[in-house]
C-alpha positions as CSV (number, residue, x, y, z in Angstrom):
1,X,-12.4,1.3,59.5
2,X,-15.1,-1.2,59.0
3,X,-17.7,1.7,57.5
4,X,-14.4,2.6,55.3
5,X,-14.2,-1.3,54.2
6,X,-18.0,-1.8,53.4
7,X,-18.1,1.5,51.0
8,X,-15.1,-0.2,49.1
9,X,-16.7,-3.3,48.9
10,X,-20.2,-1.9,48.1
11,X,-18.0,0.0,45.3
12,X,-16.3,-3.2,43.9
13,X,-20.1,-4.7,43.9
14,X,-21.0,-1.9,41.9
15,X,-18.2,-2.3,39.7
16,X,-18.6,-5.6,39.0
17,X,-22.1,-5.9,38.2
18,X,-21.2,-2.5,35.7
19,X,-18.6,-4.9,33.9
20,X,-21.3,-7.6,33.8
21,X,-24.1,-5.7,32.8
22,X,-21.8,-3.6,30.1
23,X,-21.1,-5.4,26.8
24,X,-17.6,-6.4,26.7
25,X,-17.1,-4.4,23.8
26,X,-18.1,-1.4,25.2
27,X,-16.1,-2.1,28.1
28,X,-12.9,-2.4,25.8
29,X,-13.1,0.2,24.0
30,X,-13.6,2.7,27.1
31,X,-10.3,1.0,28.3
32,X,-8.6,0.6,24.9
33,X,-8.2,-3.0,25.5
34,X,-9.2,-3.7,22.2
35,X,-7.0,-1.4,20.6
36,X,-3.6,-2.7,22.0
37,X,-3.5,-6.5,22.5
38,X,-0.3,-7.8,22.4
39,X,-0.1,-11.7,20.8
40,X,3.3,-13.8,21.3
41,X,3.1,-16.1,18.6
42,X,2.2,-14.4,15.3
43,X,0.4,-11.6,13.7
44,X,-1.7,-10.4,10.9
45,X,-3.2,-6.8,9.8
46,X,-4.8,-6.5,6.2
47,X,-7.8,-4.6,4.9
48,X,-10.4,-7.3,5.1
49,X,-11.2,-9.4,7.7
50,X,-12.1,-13.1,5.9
51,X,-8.6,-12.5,4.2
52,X,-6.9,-11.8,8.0
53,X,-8.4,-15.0,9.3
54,X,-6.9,-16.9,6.6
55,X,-3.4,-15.7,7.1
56,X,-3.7,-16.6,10.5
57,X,-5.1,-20.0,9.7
58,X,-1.9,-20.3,7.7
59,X,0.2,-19.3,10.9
60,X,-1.7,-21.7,13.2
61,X,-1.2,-24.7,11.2
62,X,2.9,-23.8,11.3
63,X,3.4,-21.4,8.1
64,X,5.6,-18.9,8.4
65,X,5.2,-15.3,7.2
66,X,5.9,-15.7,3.7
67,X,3.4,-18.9,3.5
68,X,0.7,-16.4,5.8
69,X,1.5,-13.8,3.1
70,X,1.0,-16.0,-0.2
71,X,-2.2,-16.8,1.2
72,X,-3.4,-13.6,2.7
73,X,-2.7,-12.2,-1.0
74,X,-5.1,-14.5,-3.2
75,X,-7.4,-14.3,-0.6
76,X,-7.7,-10.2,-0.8
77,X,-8.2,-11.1,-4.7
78,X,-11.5,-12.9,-3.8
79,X,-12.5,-10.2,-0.7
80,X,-11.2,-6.5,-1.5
81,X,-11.5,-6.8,-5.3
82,X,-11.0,-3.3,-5.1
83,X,-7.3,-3.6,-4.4
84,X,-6.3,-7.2,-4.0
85,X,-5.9,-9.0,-7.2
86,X,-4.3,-11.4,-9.3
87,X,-4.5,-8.9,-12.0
88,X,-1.9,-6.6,-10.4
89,X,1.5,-6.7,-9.1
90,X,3.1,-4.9,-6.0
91,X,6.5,-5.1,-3.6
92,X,7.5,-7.4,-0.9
93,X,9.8,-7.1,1.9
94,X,11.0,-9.4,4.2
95,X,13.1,-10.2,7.4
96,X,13.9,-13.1,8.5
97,X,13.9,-13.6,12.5
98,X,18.3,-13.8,12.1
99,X,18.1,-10.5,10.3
100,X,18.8,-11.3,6.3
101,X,16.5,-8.9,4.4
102,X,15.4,-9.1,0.9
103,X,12.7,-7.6,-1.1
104,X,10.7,-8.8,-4.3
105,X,10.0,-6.7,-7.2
106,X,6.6,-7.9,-9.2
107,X,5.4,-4.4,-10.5
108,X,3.6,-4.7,-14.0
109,X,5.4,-4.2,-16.6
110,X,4.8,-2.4,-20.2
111,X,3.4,-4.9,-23.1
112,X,5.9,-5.3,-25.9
113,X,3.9,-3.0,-28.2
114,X,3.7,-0.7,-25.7
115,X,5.3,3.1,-27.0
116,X,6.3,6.4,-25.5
117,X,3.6,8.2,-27.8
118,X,0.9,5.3,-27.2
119,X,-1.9,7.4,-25.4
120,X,-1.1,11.1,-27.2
121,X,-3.6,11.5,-30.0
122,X,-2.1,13.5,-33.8
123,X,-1.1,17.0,-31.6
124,X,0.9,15.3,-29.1
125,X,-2.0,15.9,-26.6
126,X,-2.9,13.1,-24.0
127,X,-6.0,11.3,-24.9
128,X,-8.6,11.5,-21.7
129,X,-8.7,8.0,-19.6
130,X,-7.2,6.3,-22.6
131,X,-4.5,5.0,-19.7
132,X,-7.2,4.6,-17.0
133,X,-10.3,2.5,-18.9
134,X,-9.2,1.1,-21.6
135,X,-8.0,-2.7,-22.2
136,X,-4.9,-0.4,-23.3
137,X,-4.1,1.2,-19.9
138,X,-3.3,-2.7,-18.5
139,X,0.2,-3.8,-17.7
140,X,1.6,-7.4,-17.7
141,X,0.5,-8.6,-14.3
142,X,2.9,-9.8,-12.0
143,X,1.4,-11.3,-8.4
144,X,0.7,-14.7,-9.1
145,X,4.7,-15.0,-10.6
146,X,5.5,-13.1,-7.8
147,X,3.7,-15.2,-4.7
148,X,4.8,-18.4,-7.0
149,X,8.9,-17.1,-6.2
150,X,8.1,-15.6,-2.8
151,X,7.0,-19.0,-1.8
152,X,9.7,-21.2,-3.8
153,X,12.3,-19.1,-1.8
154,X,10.7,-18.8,1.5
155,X,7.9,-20.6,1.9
156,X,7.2,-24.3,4.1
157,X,4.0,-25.3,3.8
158,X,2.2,-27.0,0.3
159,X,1.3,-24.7,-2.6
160,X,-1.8,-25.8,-3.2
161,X,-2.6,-25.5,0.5
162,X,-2.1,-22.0,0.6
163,X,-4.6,-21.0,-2.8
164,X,-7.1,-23.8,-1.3
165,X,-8.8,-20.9,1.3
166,X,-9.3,-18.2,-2.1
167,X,-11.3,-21.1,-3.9
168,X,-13.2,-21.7,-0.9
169,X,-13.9,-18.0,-0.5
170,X,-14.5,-17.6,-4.2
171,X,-17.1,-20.4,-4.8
172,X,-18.6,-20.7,-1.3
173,X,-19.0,-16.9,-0.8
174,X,-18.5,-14.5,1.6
175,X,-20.2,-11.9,3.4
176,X,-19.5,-8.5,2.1
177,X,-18.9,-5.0,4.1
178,X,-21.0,-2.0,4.3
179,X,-17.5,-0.5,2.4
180,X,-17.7,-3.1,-0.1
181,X,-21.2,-2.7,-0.6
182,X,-20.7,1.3,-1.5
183,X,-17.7,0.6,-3.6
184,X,-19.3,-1.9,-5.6
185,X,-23.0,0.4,-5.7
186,X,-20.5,3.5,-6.9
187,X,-18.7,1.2,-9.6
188,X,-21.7,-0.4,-11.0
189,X,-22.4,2.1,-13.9
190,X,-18.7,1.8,-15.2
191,X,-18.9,-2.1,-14.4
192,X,-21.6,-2.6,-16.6
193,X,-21.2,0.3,-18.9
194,X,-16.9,-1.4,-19.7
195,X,-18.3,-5.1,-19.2
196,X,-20.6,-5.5,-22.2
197,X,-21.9,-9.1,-21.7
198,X,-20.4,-9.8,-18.4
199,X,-22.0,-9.8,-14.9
200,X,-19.2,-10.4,-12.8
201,X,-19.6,-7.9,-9.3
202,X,-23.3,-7.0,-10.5
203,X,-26.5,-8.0,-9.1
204,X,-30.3,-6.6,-9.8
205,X,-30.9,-3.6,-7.2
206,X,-28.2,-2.7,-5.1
207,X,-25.4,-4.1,-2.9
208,X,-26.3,-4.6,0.4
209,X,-24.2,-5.1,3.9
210,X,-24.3,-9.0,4.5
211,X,-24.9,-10.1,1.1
212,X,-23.1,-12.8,0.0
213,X,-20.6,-12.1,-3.2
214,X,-20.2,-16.1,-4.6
215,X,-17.4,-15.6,-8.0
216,X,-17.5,-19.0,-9.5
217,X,-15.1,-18.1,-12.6
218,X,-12.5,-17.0,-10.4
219,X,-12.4,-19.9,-8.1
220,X,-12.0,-22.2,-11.4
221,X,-9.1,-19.8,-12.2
222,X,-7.4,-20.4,-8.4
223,X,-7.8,-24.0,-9.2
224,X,-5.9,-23.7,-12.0
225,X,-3.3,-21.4,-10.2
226,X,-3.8,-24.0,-7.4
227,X,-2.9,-27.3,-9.7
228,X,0.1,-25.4,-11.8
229,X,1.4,-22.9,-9.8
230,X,2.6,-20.5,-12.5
231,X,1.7,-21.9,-15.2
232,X,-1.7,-22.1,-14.1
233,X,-1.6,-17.9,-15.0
234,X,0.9,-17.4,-17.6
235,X,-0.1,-20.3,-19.7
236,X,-3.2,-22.5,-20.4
237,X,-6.8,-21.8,-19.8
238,X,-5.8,-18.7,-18.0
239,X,-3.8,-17.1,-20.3
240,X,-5.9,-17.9,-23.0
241,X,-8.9,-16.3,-21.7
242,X,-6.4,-13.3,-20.7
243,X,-5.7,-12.7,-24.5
244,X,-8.8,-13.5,-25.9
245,X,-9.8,-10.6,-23.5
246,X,-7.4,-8.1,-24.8
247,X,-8.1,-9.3,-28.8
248,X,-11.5,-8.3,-27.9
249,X,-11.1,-5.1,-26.1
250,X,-8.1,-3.8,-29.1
251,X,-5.5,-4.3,-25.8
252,X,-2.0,-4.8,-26.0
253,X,-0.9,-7.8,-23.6
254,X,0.2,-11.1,-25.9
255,X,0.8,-14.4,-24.6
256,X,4.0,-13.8,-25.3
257,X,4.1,-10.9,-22.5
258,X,3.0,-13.4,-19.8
259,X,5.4,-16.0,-20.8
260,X,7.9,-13.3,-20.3
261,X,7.3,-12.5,-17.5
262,X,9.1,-12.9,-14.5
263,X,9.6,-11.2,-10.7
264,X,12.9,-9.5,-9.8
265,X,14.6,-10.1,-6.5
266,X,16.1,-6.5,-5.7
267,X,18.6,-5.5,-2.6
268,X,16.7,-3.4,-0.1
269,X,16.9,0.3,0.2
270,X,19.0,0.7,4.1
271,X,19.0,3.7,5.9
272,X,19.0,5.1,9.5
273,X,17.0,7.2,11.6
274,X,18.3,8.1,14.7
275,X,19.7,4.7,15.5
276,X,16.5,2.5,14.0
277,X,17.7,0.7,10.7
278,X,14.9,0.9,7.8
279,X,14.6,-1.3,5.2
280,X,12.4,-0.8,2.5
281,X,11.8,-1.2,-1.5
282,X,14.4,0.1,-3.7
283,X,13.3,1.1,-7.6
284,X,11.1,0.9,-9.3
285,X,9.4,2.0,-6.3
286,X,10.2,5.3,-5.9
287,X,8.6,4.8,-1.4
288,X,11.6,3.7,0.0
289,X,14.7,6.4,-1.1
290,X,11.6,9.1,-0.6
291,X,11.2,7.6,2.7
292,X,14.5,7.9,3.8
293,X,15.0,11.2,1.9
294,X,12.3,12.5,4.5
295,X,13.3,10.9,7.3
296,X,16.9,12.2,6.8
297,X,15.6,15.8,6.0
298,X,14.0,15.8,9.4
299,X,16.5,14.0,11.6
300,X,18.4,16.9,13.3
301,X,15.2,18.8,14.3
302,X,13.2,18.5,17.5
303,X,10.1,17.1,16.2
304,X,9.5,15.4,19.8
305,X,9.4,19.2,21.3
306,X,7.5,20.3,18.8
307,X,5.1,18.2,19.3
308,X,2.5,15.9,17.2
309,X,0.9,17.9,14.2
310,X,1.8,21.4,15.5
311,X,2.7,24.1,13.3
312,X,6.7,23.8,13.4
313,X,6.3,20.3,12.8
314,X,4.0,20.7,9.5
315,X,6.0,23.5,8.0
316,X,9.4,21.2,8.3
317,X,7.5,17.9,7.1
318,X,5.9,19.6,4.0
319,X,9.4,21.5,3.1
320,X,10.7,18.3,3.1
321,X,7.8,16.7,1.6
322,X,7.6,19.1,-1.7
323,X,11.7,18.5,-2.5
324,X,11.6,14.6,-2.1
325,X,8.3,15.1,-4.7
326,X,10.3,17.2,-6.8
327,X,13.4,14.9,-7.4
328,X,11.1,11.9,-7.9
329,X,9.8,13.4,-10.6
330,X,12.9,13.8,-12.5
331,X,15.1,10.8,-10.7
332,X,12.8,7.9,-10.1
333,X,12.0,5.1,-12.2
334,X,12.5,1.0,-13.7
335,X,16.8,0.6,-12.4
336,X,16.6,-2.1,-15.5
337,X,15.9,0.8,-18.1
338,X,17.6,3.6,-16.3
339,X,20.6,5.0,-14.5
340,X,18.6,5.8,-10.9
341,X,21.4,8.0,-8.9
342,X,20.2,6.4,-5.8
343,X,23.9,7.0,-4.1
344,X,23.6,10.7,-4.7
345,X,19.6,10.9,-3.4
346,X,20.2,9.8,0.0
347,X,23.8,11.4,0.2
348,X,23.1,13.8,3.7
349,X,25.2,16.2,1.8
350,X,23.0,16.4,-0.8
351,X,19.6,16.3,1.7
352,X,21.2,18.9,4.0
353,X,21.6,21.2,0.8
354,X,18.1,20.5,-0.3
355,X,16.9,21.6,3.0
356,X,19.1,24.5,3.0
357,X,16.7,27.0,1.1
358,X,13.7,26.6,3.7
359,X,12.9,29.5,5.9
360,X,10.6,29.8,9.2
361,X,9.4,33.5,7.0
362,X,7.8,32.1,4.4
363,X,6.5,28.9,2.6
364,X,8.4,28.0,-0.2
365,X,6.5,28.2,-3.6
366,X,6.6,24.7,-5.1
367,X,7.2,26.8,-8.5
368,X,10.3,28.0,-6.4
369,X,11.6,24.2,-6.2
370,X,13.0,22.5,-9.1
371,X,15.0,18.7,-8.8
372,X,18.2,18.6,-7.2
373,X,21.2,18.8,-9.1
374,X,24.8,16.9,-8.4
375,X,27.5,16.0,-10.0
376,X,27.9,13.0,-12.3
377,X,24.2,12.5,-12.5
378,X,23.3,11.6,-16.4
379,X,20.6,12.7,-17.4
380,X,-3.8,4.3,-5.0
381,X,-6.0,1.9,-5.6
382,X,-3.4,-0.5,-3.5
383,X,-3.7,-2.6,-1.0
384,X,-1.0,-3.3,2.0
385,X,-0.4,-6.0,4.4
386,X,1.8,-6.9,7.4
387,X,2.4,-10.4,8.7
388,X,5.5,-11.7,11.5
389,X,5.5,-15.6,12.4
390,X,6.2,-16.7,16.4
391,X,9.9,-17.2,14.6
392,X,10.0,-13.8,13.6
393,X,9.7,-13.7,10.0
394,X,8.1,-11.0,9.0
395,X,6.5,-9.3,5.4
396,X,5.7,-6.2,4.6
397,X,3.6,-6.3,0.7
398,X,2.0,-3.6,-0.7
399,X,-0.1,-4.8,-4.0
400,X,-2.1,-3.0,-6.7
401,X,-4.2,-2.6,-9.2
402,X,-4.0,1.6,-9.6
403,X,-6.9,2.7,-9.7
404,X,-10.1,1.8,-7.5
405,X,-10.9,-1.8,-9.4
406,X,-8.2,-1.0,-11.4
407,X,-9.3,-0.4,-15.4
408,X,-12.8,-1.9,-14.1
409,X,-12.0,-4.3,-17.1
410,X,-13.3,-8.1,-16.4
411,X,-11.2,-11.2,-17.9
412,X,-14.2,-13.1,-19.8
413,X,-14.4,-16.9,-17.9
414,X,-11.4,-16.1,-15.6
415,X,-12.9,-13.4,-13.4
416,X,-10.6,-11.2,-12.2
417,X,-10.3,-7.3,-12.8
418,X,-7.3,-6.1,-15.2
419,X,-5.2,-3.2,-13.8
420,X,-5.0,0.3,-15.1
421,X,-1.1,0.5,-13.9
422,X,-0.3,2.1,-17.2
423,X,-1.5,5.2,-16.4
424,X,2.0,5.0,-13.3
425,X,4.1,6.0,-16.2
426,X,4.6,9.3,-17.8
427,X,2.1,9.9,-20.4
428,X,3.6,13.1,-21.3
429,X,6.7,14.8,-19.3
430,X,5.1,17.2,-17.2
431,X,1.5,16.2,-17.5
432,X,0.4,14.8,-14.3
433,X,-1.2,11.4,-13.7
434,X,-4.4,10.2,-12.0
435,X,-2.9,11.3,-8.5
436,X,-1.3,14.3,-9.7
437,X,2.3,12.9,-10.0
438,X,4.8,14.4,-13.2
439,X,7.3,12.8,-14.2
440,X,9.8,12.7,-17.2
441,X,12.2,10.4,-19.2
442,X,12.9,8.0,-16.0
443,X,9.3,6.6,-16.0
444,X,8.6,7.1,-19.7
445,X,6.8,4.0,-21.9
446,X,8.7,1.1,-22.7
447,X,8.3,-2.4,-23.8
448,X,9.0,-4.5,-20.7
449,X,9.7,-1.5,-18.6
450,X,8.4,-1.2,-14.9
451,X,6.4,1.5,-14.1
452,X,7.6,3.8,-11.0
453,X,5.1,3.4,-8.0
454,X,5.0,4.8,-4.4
455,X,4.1,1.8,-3.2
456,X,6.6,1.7,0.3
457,X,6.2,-1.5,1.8
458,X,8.9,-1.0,4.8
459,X,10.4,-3.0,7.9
460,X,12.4,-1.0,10.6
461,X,14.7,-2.3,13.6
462,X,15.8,-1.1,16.4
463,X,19.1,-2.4,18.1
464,X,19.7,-5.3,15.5
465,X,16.1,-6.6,16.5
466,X,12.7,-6.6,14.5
467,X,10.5,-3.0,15.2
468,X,8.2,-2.7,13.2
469,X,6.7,-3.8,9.8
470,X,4.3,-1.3,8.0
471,X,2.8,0.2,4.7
472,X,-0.2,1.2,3.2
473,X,-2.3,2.0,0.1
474,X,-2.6,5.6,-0.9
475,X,-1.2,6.6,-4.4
476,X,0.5,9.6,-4.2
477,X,0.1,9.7,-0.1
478,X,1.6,6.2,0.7
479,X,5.4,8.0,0.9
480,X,3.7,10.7,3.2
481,X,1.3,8.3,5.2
482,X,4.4,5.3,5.7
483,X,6.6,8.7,6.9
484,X,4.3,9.9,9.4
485,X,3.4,6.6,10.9
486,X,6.7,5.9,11.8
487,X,7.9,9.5,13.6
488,X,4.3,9.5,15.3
489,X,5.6,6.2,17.2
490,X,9.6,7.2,17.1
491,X,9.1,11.0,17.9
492,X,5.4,11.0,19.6
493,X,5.4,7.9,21.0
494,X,1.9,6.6,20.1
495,X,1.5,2.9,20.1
496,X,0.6,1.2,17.0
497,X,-3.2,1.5,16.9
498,X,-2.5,5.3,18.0
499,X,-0.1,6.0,14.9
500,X,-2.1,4.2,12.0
501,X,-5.1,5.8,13.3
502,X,-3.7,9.4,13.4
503,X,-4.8,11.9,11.3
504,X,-2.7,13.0,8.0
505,X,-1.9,15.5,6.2
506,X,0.3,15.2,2.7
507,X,2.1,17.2,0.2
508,X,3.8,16.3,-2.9
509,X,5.5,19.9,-4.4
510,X,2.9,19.6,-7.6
511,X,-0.2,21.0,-6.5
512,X,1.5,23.8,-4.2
513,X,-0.9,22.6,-1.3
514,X,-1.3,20.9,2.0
515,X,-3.8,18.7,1.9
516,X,-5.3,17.9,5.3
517,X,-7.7,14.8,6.8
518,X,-10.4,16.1,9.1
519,X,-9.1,17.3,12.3
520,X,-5.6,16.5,11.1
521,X,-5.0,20.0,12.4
522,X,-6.4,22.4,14.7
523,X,-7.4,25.9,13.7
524,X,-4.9,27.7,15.5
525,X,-2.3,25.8,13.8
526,X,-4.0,26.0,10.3
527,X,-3.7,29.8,10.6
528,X,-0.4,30.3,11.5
529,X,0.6,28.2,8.2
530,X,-1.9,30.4,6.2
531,X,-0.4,33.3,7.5
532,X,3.3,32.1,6.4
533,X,1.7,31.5,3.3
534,X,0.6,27.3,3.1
535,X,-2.7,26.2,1.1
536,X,-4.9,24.1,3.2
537,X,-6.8,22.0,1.6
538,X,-9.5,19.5,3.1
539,X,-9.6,16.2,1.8
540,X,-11.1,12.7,2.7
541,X,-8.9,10.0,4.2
542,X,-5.1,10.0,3.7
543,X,-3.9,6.4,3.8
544,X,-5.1,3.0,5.2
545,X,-1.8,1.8,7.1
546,X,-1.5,-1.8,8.1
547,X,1.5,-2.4,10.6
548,X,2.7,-4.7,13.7
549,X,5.1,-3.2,16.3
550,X,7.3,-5.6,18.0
551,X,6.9,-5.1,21.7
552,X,8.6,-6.5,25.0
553,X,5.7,-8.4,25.5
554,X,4.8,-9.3,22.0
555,X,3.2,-7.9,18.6
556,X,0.9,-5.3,18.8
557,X,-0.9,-4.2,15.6
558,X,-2.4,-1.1,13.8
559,X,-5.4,-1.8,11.6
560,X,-6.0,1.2,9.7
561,X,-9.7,2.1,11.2
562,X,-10.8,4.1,7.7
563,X,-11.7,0.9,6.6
564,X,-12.7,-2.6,7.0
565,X,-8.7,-3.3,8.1
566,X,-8.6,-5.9,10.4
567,X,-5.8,-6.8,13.1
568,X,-5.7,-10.6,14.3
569,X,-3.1,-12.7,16.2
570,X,-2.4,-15.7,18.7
């Protein structure tokens, strides 16, 4: 017995000096510590980690969610200008910790002289980038109005206290990512060669990890924001300089346009999925019924016994996948300029019937699958973010600009990028967009219309209590990516950091393909879905999902490890 007790404590020595010895990161991720710490009194997940740290700043000095969010947003504008912006728009949802839901429309919209026919040249053909890099292919923006309401109906803590941390970033610098650096190295030709006179994200040689990005114009543009709150954008020095920019550049936005404009409060999309209640964004984004559309198309089949990513699984997901693709390009787009026959989308009916022509024999061809039909109907670069208080409160925003940098168009002396969200509607019925998307006389051009997105910001309960928030950037894949991340932890039961980490796969009915993240799926599965007649495609990274999972003992989060996403909490 006493041999027995000195080899156990000769092996706790051991141990001990191991854990010492080890760094403690090393040690955490062998244990996956680091991946799943739960916090009790508030959490944030966005795609940069100087913009995390001020949301929780926000939460520590008793801000709520929506206060977290406000300045979580203008600080991405300063840190990811790839996605976060002030010369976007995007989507919030919110819960509040006794259950009222809301959501918070402040997509772009069209320029008053915008036109159906504005980027077809004298043969009706659509003129190449005209909608992507042009000062043309920019909507009216809509995030500073739409952080200016989100905080007039929800917020607690000053206004100016929550732009104060993007100044600071803006003038006093921050240290940028080894992502940044290659996003900003890869840009640099169009920067320079769209930017004639400007200098704003350029340097001599090239972008380095740990160099410091200082963007002096835009903190004088936050101060303004800062001192007028809306105003400080849609009128005065900002606006000014906005449309100077577009006289200059043969754009369409007036000052007029950003007088105009104003944010929409919208009543959530609701649906169920085996018990759990999700709320997410109704039109114009076209996420949330798509969402549901897919989660109802699924419901009844035993995806648990199937198992993660296995071949059953796939098949059913991209079935569903290509119809819910198919009816949003003839169904989806701006509820203020068209009939959307949302009712008669999510019907189960009508889902069950949709499903109804799959068959375990074959792969359906997507030239095979037209939009629904019922009766009465008449005829990505994005950023996301997740946030819940120690209250409860919790946001769900997903933001935008389009494209990477959006239109990679500068604002002379106010130094933000202008979007390229134009290019979201339909050029042309039937000619596909940047991310492949059709679409028809729903999402056509229209003064002061919305344009659709697939933006899916989304909160789900379970049992009348707060689940989980979540969302992500993507373009065409943010439906696909939101969908999966939510059976992996309902149906596969991977905790947070598991799910947003998983690997994707996505379909959208136009290309007929599955396109498939490395290792998404393992070669004996990939040739059984050849063999039934299922393109594989490879492709880089599908998604970058932020989310929080509610927990018994607290919030645990998912920061999206394909890139600089960053969990943090107290």
């Amino acid at each position: 017995m006493h041999s027995l007790n000195v080899k156990k404590s000769r092996y706790l020595s051991l141990l001990l000096l191991f854990l010492f010895f080890v760094p403690v990161s090393c040690v955490q991720k062998r244990l996956g510590i680091n991946n799943n710490i739960i916090y009790r009194n508030g959490m944030v997940v966005c795609a940069y980690p100087d913009a995390a740290q001020v949301g929780l700043d926000i939460l520590k000095k008793g801000g709520n969610a929506v206060d977290a969010a406000v300045a979580v947003q203008f600080a991405l504008a300063v840190t990811l200008p790839e996605a976060g912006n002030i010369g976007g728009g995007g989507f919030m949802v919110y819960r509040s910790k006794t259950g009222e839901s809301n959501t918070l429309d402040f997509r772009e919209k069209g320029p008053a002289e915008a036109n159906v026919n504005m980027y077809l040249d004298s043969a009706g053909n659509v003129i190449p980038n005209m909608s992507l890099y042009t000062h043309k292919a920019s909507g009216v923006p809509g995030s500073v109005d739409g952080m200016v309401q989100a905080h007039s109906k929800y917020g607690k803590l000053k206004w100016a206290d929550l732009v104060q941390p993007a100044i600071d970033l803006a003038r006093n610098g921050f240290k940028i990512t080894k992502h940044l650096a290659a996003d900003l190295n890869h840009t640099s030709g169009q920067f320079k060669k769209l930017n004639p006179g400007k200098t704003y994200l350029m340097k001599e040689g090239e972008w380095q990890e740990g160099d410091i990005l200082i963007q002096e114009d835009l903190a004088k543009t936050f101060e303004q924001i800062r001192d007028k709150g809306r105003d400080g954008f849609y009128n005065g020095v900002v606006a000014d300089q906005l449309v100077a920019e577009m006289k200059n550049g043969d754009g369409l936005i007036s000052k007029a346009d950003l007088q105009n404009y104003h944010s929409v409060w919208r009543k959530p999309i609701i649906g169920n999925y085996k018990g759990y209640k999700i709320i997410t964004m109704p039109p114009p984004s076209s996420g949330g019924i798509a969402l549901l559309q897919l989660l109802q198309s699924v419901e009844r089949y035993p995806l648990k016994r199937w198992g993660y990513n296995q071949d059953s699984t796939v098949r059913l997901i991209v079935e569903a996948e290509r119809r819910v693709y198919a009816d949003r390009s003839k169904y989806l787009g701006d509820p203020d300029f068209y009939k959307v026959p949302v009712d008669s989308l999510l019907r189960p009916a009508y889902i069950t019937a949709r499903m109804s022509s799959f068959s375990w024999d074959a792969a359906t061809p997507s030239t095979s699958i037209q939009p629904g039909t019922f009766i009465g109907y008449e005829s990505d670069q994005t950023t996301h973010y997740s946030i819940v208080d120690g209250d409860g409160n919790a946001v769900s925003i997903t933001t935008t600009l389009n494209d990477t940098f959006g239109s990679r168009i500068f604002v002379q002396g106010a130094g933000f990028l202008l979007n390229n969200e134009m290019d979201d509607f339909s050029s042309k019925p039937g000619i596909p967009n940047m991310y492949g998307l059709v679409g028809g006389k729903a999402n056509s051009i229209q003064p002061g219309k919305r344009m659709l997105s697939c933006m899916t910001p989304t909160i789900v309960e379970k049992n009348g209590k707060l689940f989980m928030v979540v969302g992500t950037p993507g373009g065409s894949t943010i439906i696909t990516s939101v969908f999966q991340t939510i059976i992996d932890v309902i149906e596969f039961d991977q905790n947070m950091q598991q799910a947003v980490a998983s690997k994707r796969f996505h379909s959208q009915w136009l290309p007929d393909e599955v396109a498939t993240e490395a290792g998404a799926l393992d070669s004996a599965t990939v040739i059984k879905l050849q063999s039934k007649g299922y393109k594989i495609t490879g492709r880089g990274g599908i998604g970058r999902v932020d989310a929080i999972l509610k927990t018994k003992q607290g919030y645990e989060g998912g920061a999206d490890p394909r890139g600089d996403d960053t969990k943090l909490g107290y």
